[in-house]
N, C-alpha and C positions, 0 to 999 in steps of 0.2 A: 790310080787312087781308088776306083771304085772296086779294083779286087779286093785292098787290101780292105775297105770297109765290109766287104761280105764275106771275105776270110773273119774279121770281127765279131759281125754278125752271129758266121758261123760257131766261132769259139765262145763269146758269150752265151749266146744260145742255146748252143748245148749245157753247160753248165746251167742255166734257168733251167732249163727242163728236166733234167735229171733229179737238180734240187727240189722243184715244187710238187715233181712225181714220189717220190721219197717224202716230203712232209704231208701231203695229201693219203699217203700211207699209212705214215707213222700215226695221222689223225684219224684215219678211218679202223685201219687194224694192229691199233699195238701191241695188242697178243703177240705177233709173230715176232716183233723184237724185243720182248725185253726178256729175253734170255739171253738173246745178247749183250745185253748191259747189266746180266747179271742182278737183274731187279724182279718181284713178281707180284702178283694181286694188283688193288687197286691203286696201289703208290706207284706202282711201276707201269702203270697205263697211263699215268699221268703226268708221269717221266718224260716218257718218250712220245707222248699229244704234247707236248711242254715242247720235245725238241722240233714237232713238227710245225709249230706256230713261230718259232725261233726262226727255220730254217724258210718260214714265207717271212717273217721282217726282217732277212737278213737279205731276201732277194727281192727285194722292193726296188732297189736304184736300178737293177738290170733291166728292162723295159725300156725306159730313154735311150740308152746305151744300146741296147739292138735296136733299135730304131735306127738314132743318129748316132754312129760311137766317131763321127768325126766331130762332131759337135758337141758332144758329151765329154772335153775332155778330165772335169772335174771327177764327175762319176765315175769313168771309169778307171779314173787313177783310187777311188776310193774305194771301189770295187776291187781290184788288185790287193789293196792294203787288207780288208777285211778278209782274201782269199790267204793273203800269209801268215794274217794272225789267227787264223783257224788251222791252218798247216803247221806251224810253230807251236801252238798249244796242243793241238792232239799230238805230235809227236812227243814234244813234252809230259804229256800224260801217261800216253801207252811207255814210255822209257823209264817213267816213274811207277809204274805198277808192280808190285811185290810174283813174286812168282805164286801160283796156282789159278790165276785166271786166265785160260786160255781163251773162252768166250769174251772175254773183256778185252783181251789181248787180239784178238782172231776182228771183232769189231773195229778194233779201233784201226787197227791195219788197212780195213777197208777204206775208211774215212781218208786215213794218210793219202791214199793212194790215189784218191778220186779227187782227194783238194790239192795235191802235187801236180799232176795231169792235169786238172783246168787251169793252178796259177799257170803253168808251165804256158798251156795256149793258148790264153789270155796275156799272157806278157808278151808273146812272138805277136801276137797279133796287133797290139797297144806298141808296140815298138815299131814294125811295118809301119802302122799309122804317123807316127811320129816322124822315120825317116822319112818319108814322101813329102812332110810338111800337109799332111790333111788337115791338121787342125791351125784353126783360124786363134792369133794371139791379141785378137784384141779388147 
């Protein structure tokens, strides 16, 4: 049991960190991305400072969860949800985009790809958990 909680760990943790290093980005230098969204000047700084405050209220429940993710089982099943309805909508997005944005296209790919891969090892890891019976149903 205690592997699987630091497999957990591991898996959420990554995901926190890569998310709050990215929003701590996006807030400090958004210059650098908004060509990637195809946005620019001061509307487009505030875009993407916008997605970087987004992307720290969206990772607020992670905390508890690496902590305790055998004890966390509410958060982390909400955590998982909120990981596919960002995977589902940007996919959705990027598939709905008209042809000539490759930078729009070329971003959103990233996104896909980075919120595919964490639901991916966040769900092996929330399921470990689950087979072992680590979390407590009462």
């Amino acid at each position: 049991m205690r592997t699987f909680e630091w497999l957990s760990r591991g898996a959420v943790g990554a995901v926190f960190l890569v998310n709050v290093a990215c929003a701590v980005d996006f807030l400090a230098r958004p210059e650098v991305y908004t060509a990637g969204f195809e946005v620019s000047g001061v509307p487009g700084r505030a875009l993407v400072q916008g997605f970087g405050i987004l992307f720290l209220m969206w990772n607020a429940t992670y905390p508890p969860v690496i902590v305790q993710p055998s004890k966390q089982r509410l958060l982390f099943t909400i955590i998982l949800v909120q990981q596919a309805i960002g995977l589902v909508g940007e996919a959705w997005l990027w598939a709905t985009l008209p042809p000539g944005h490759e930078a729009l296209r070329a971003t959103g790919l990233r996104f896909i790809a980075f919120d595919g891969g964490g639901l991916l090892a966040m769900a092996v890891a929330y399921a470990l958990l689950r087979s072992r019976r680590a979390y407590s149903f009462g």
